[in-house]
Backbone atoms as SQL, in Angstrom:
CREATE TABLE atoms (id INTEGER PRIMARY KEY, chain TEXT, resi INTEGER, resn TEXT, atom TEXT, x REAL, y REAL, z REAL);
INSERT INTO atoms VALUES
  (1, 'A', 1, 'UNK', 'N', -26.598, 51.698, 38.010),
  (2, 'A', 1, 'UNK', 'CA', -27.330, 52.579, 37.119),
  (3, 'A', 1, 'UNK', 'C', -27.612, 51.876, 35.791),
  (4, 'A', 2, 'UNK', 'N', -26.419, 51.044, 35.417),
  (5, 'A', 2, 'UNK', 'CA', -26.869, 50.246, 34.046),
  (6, 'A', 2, 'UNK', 'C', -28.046, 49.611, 34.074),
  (7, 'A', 3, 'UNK', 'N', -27.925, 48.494, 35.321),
  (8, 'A', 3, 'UNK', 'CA', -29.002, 47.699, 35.413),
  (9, 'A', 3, 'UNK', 'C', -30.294, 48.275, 35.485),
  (10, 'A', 4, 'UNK', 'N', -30.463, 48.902, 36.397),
  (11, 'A', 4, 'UNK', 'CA', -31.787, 50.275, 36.154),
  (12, 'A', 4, 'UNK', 'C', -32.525, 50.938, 34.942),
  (13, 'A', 5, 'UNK', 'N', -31.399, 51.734, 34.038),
  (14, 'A', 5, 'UNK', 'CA', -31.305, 52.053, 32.601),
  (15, 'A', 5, 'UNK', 'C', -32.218, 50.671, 31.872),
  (16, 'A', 6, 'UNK', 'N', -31.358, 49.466, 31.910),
  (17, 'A', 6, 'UNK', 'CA', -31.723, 48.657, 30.861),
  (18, 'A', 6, 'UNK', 'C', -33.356, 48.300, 31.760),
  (19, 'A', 7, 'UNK', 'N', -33.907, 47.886, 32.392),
  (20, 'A', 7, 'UNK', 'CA', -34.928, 48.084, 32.991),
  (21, 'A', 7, 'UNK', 'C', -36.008, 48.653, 32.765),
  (22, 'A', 8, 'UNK', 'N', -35.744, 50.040, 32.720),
  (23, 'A', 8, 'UNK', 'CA', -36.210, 51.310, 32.626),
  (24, 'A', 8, 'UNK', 'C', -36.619, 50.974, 30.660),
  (25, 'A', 9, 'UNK', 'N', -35.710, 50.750, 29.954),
  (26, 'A', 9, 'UNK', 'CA', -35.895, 50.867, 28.648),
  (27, 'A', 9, 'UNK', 'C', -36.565, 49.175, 28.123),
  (28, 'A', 10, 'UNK', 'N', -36.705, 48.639, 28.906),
  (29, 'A', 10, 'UNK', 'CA', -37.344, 47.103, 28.918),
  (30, 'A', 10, 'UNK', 'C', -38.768, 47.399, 28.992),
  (31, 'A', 11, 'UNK', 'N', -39.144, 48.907, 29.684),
  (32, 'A', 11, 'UNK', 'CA', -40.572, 48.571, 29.909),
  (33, 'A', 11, 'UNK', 'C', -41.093, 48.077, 30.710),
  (34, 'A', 12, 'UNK', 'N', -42.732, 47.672, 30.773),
  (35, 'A', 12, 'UNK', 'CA', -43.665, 46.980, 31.784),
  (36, 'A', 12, 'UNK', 'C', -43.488, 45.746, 31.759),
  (37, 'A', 13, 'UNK', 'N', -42.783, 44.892, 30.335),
  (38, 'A', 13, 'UNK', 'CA', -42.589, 43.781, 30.612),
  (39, 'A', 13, 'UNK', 'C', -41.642, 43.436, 31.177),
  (40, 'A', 14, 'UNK', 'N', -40.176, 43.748, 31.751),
  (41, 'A', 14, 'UNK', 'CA', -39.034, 43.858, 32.464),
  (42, 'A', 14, 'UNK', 'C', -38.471, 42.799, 31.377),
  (43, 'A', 15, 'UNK', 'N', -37.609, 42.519, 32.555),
  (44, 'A', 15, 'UNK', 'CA', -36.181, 41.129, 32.011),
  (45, 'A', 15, 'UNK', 'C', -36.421, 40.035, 32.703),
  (46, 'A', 16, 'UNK', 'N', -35.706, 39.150, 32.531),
  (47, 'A', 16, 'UNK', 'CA', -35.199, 38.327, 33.268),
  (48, 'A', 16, 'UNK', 'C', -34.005, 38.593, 33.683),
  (49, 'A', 17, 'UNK', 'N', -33.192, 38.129, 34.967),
  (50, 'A', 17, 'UNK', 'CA', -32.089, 38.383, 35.326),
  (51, 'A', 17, 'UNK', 'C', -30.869, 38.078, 34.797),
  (52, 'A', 18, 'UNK', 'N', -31.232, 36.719, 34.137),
  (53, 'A', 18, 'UNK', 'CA', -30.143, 35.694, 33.526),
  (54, 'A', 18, 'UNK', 'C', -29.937, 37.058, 31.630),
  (55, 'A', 19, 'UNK', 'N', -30.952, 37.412, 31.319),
  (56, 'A', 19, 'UNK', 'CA', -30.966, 38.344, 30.138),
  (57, 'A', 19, 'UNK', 'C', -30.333, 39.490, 30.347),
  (58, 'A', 20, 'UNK', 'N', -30.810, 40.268, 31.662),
  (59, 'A', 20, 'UNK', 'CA', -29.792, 41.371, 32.382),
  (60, 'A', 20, 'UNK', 'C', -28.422, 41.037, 32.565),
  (61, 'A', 21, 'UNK', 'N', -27.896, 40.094, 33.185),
  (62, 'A', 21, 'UNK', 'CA', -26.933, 39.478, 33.064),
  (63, 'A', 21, 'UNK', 'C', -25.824, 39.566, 31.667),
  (64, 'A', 22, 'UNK', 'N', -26.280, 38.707, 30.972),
  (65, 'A', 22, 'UNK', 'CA', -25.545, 38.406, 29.720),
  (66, 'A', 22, 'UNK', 'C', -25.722, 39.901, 29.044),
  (67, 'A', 23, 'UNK', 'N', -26.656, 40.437, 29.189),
  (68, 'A', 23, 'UNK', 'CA', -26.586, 42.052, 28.161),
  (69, 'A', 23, 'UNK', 'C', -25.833, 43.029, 28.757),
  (70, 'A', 24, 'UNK', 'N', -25.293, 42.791, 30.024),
  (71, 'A', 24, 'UNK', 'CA', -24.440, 44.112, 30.337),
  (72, 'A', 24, 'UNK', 'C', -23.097, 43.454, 30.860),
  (73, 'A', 25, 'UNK', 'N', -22.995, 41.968, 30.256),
  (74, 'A', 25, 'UNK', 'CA', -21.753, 41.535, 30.723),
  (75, 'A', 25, 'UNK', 'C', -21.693, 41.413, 32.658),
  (76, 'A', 26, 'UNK', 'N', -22.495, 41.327, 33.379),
  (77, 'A', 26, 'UNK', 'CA', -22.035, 40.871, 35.072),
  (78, 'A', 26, 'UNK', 'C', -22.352, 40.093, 35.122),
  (79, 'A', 27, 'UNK', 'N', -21.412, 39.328, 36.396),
  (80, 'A', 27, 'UNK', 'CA', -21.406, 38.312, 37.002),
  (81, 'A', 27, 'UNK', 'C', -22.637, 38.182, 37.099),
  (82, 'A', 28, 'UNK', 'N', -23.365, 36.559, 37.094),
  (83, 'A', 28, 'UNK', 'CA', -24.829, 36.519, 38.131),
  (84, 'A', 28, 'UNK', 'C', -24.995, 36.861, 39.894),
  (85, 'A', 29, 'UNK', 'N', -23.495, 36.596, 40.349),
  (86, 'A', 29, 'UNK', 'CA', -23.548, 36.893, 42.247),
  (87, 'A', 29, 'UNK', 'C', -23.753, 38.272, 41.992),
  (88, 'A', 30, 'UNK', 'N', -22.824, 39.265, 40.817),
  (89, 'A', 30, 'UNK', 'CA', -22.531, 40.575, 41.643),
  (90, 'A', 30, 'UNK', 'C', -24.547, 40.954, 41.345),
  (91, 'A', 31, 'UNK', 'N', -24.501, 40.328, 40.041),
  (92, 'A', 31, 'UNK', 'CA', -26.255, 40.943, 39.597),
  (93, 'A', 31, 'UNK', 'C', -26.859, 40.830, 40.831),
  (94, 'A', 32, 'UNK', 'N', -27.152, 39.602, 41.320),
  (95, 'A', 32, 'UNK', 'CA', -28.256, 39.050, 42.659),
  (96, 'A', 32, 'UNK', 'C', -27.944, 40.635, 43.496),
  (97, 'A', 33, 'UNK', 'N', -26.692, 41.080, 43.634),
  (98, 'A', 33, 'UNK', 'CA', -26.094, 41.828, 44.865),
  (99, 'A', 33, 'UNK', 'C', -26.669, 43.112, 44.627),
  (100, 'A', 34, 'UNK', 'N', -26.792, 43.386, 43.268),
  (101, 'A', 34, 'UNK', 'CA', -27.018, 44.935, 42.981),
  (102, 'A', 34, 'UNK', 'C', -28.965, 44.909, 42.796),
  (103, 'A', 35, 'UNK', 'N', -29.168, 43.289, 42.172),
  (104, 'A', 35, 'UNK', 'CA', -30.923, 43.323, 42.146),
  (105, 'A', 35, 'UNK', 'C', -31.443, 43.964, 43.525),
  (106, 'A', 36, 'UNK', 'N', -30.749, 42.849, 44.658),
  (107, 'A', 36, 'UNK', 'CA', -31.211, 42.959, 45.949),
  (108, 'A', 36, 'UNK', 'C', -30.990, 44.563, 46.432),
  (109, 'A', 37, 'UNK', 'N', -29.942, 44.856, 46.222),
  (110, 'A', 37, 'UNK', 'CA', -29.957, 46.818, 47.030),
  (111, 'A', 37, 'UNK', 'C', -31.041, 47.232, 46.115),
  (112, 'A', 38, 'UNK', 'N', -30.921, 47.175, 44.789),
  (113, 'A', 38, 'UNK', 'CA', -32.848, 48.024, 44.262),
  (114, 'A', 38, 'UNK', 'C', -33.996, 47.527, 44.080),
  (115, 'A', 39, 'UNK', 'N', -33.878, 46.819, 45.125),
  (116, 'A', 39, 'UNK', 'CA', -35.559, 45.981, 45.467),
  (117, 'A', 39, 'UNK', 'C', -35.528, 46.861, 46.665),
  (118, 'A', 40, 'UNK', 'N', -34.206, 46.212, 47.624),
  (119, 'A', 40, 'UNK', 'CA', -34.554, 47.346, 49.184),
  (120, 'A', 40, 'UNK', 'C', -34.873, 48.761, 48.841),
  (121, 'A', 41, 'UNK', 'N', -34.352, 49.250, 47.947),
  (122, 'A', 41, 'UNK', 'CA', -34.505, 50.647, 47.701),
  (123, 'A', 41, 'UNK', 'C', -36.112, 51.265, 47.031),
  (124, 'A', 42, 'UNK', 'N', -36.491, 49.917, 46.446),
  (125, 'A', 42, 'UNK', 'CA', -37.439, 49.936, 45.888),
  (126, 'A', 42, 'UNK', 'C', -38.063, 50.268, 44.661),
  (127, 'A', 43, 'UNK', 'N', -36.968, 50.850, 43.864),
  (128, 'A', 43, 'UNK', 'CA', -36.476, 50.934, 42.729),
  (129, 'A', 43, 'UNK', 'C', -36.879, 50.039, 41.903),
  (130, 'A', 44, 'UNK', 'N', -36.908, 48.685, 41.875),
  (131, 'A', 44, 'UNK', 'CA', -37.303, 47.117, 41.209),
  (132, 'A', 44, 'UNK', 'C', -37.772, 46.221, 41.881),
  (133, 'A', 45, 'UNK', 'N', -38.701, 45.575, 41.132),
  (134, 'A', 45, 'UNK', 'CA', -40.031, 44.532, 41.988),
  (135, 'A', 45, 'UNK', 'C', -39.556, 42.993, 41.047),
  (136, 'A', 46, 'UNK', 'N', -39.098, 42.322, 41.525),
  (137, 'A', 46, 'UNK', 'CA', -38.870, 40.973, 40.770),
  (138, 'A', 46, 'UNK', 'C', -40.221, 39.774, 41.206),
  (139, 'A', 47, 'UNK', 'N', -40.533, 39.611, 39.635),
  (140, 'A', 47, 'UNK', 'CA', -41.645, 38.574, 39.820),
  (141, 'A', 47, 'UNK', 'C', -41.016, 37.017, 39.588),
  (142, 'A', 48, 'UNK', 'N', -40.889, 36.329, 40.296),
  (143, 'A', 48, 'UNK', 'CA', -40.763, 34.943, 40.291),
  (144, 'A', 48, 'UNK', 'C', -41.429, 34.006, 39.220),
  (145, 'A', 49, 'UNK', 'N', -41.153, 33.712, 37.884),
  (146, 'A', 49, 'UNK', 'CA', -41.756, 32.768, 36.850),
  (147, 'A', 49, 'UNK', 'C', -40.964, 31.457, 36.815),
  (148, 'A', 50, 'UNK', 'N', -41.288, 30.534, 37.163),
  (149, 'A', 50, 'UNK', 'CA', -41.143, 29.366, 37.254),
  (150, 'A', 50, 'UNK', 'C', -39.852, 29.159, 38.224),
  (151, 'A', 51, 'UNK', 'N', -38.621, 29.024, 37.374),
  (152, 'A', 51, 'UNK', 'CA', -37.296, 28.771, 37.613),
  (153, 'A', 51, 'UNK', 'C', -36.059, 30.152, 37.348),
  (154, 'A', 52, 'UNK', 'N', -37.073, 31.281, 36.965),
  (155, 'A', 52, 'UNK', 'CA', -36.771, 32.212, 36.718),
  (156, 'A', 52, 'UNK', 'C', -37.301, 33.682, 37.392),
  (157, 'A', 53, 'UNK', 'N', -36.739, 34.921, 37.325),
  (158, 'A', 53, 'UNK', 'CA', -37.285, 35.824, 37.988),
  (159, 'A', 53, 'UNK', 'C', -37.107, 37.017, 36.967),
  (160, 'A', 54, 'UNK', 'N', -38.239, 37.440, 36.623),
  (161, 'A', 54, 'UNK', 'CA', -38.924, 38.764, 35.992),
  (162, 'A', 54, 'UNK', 'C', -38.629, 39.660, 36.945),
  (163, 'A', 55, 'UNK', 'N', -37.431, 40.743, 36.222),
  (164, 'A', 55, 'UNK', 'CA', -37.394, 42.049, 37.283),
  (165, 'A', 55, 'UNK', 'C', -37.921, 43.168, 36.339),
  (166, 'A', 56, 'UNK', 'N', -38.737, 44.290, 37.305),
  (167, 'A', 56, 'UNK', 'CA', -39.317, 45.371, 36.141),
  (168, 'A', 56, 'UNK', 'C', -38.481, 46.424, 37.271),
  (169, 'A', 57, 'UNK', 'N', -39.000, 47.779, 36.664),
  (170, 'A', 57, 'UNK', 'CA', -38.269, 48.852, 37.247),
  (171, 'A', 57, 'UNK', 'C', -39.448, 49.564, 37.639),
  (172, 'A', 58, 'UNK', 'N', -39.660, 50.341, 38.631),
  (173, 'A', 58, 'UNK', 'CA', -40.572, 50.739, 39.664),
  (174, 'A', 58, 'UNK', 'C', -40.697, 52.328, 38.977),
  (175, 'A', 59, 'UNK', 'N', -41.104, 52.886, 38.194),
  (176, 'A', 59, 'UNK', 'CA', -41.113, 54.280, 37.271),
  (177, 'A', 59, 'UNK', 'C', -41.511, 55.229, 39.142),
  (178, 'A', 60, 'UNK', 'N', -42.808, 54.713, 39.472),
  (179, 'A', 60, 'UNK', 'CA', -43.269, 55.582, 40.368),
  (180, 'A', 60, 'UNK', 'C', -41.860, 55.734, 41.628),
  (181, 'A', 61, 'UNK', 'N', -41.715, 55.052, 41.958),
  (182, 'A', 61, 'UNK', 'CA', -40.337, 55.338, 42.951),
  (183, 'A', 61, 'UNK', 'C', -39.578, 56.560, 42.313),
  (184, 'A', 62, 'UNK', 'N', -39.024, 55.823, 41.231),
  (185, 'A', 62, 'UNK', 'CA', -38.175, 57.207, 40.482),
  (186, 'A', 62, 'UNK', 'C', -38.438, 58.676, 40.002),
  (187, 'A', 63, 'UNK', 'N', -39.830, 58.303, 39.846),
  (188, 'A', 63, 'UNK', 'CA', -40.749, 59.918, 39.617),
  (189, 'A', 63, 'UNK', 'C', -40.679, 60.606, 40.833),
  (190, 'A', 64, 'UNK', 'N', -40.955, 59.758, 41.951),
  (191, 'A', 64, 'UNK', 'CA', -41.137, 60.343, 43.259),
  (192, 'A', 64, 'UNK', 'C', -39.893, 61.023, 43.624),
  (193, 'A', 65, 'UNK', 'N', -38.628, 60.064, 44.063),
  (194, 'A', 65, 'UNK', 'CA', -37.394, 61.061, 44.337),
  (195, 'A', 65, 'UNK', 'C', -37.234, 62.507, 42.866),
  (196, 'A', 66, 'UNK', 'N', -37.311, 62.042, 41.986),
  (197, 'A', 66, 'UNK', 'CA', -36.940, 62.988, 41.203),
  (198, 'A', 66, 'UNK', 'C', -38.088, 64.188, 41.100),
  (199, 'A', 67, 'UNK', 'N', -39.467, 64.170, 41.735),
  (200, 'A', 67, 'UNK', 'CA', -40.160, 65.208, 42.615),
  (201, 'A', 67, 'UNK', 'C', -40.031, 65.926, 43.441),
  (202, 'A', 68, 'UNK', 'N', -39.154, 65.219, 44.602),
  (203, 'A', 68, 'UNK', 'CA', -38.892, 65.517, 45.412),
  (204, 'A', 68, 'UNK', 'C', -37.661, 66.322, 45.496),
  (205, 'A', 69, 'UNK', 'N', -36.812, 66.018, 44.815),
  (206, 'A', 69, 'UNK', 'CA', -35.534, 66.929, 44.514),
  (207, 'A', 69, 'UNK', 'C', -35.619, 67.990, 43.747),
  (208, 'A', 70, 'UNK', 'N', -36.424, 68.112, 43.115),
  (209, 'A', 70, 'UNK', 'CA', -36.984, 69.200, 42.087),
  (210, 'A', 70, 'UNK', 'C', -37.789, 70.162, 43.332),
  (211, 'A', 71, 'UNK', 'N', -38.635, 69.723, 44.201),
  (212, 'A', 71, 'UNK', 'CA', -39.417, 70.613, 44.808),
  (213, 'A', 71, 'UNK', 'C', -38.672, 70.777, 46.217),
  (214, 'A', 72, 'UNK', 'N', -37.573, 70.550, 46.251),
  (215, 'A', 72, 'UNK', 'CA', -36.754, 71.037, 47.171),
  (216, 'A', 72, 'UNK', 'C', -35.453, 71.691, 46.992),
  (217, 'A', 73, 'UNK', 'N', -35.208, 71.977, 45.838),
  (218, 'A', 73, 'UNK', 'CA', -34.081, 72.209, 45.311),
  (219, 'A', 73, 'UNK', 'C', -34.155, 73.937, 45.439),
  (220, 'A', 74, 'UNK', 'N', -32.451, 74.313, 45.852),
  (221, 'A', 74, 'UNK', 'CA', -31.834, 75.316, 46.395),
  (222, 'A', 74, 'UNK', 'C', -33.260, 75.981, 47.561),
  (223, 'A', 75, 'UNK', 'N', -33.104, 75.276, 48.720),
  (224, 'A', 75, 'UNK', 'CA', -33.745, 75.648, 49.639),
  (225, 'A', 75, 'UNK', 'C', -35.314, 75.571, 49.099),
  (226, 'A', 76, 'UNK', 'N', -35.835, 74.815, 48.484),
  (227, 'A', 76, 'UNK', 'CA', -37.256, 74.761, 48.340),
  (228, 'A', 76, 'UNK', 'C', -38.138, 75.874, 47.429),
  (229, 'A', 77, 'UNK', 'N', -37.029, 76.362, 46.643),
  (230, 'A', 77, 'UNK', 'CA', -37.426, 77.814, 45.749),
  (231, 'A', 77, 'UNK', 'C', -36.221, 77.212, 44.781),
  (232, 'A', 78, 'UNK', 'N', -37.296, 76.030, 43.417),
  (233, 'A', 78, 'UNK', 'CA', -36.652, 75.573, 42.618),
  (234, 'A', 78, 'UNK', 'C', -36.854, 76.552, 41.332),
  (235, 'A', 79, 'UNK', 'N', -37.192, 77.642, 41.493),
  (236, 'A', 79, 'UNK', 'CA', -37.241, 78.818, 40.454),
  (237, 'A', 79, 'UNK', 'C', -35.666, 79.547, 40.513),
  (238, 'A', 80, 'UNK', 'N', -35.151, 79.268, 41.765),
  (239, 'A', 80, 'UNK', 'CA', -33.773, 79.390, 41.729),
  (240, 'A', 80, 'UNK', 'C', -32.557, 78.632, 41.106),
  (241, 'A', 81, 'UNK', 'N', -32.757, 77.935, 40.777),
  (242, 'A', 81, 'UNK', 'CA', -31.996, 76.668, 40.118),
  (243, 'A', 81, 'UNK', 'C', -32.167, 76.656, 38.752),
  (244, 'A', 82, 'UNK', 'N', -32.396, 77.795, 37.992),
  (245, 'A', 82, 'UNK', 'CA', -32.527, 77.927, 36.760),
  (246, 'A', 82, 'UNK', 'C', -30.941, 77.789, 35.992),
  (247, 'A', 83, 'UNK', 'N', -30.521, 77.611, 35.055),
  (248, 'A', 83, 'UNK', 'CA', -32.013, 77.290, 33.966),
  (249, 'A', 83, 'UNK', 'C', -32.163, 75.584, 34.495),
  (250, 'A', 84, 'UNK', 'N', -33.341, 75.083, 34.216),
  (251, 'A', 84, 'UNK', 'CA', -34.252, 73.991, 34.377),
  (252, 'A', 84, 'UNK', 'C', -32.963, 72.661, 34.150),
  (253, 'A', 85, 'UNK', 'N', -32.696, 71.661, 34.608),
  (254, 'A', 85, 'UNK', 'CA', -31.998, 70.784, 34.494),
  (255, 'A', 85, 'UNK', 'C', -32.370, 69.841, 33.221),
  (256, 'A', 86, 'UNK', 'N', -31.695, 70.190, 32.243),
  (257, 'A', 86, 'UNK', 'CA', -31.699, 69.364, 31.120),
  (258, 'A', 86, 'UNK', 'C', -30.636, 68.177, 31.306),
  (259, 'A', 87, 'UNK', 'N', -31.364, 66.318, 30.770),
  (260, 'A', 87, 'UNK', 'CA', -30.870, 65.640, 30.951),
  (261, 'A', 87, 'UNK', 'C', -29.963, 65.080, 30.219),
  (262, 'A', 88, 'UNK', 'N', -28.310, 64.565, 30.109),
  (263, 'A', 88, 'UNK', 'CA', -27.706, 64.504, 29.407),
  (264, 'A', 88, 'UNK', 'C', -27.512, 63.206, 28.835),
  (265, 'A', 89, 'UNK', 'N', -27.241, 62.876, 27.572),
  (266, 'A', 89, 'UNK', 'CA', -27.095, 62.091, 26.977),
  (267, 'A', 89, 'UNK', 'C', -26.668, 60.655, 28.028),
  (268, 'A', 90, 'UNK', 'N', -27.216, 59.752, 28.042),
  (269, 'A', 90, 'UNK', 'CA', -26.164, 58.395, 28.865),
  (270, 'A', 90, 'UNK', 'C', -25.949, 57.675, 27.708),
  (271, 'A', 91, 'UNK', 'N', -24.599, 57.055, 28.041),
  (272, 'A', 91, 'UNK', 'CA', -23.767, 56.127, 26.971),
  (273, 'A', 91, 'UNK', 'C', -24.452, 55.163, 27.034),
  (274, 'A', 92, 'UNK', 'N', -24.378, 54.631, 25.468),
  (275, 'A', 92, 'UNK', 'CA', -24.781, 53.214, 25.159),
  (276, 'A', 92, 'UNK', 'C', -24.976, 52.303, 25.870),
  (277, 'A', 93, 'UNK', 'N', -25.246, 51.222, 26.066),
  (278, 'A', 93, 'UNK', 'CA', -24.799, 50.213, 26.693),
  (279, 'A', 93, 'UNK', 'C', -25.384, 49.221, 25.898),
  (280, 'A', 94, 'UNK', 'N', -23.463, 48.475, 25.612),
  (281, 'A', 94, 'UNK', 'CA', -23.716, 47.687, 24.758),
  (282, 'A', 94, 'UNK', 'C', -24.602, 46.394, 25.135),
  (283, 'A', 95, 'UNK', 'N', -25.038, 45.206, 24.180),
  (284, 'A', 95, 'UNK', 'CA', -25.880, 44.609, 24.964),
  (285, 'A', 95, 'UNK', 'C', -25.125, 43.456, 23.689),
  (286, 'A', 96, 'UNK', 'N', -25.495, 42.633, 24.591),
  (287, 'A', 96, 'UNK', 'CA', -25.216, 41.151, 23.253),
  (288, 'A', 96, 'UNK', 'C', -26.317, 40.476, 22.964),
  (289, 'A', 97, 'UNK', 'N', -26.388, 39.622, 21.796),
  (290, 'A', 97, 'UNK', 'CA', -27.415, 39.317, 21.610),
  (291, 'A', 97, 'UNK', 'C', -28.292, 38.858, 23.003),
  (292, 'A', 98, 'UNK', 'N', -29.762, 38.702, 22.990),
  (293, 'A', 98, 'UNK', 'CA', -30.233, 38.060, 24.199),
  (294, 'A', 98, 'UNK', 'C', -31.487, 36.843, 23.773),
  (295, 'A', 99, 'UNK', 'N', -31.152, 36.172, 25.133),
  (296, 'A', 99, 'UNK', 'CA', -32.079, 34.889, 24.229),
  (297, 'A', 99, 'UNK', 'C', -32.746, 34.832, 25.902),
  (298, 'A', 100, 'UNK', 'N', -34.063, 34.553, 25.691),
  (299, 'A', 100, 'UNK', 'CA', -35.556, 34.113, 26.313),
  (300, 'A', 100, 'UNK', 'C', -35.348, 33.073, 27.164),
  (301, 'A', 101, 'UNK', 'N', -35.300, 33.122, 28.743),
  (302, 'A', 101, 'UNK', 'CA', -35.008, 32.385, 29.184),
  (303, 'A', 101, 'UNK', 'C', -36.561, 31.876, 29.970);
């Protein structure tokens, strides 16, 4: 979810991995491990720049499930599920400086 988050708040221009990396403190194997499940998922599209890889975060994927759970929610009569799901604060995440790879 971190990696996603920071993603998500990166924008259209994404990260680099090695920047994802160092800003949320993980390993580079476990990163590769968690990039790869939200590419399959489809969640994140990594663009290949030189010696490096640009990952962005896929907004439309995430709009979509979160459509979909909304228009199926408590049996498909999401007027039942009141009051409306307000989203709660997520913690910081600290980041260390980051440098341009």
């Amino acid at each position: 979810m971190a990696i996603y988050r920071y993603l998500v708040e990166a924008g259209p221009a994404g990260a680099f991995a090695g920047t994802v990396a160092e800003a949320l403190g993980v390993p580079s194997t476990t990163l590769s491990f968690h990039f790869k499940e939200l590419s399959n998922a489809d969640l994140v599209e990594g663009q290949q720049q030189g010696t490096y890889i640009r990952y962005t975060a896929k907004l439309d994927t995430i709009q979509a499930v979160v459509g979909y759970l909304t228009e199926t929610c408590c049996g498909g009569n999401p007027e039942m599920c009141a009051p409306v799901a307000v989203p709660l604060p997520m913690p910081a995440v600290k980041r260390k400086a980051s440098r341009q790879q």
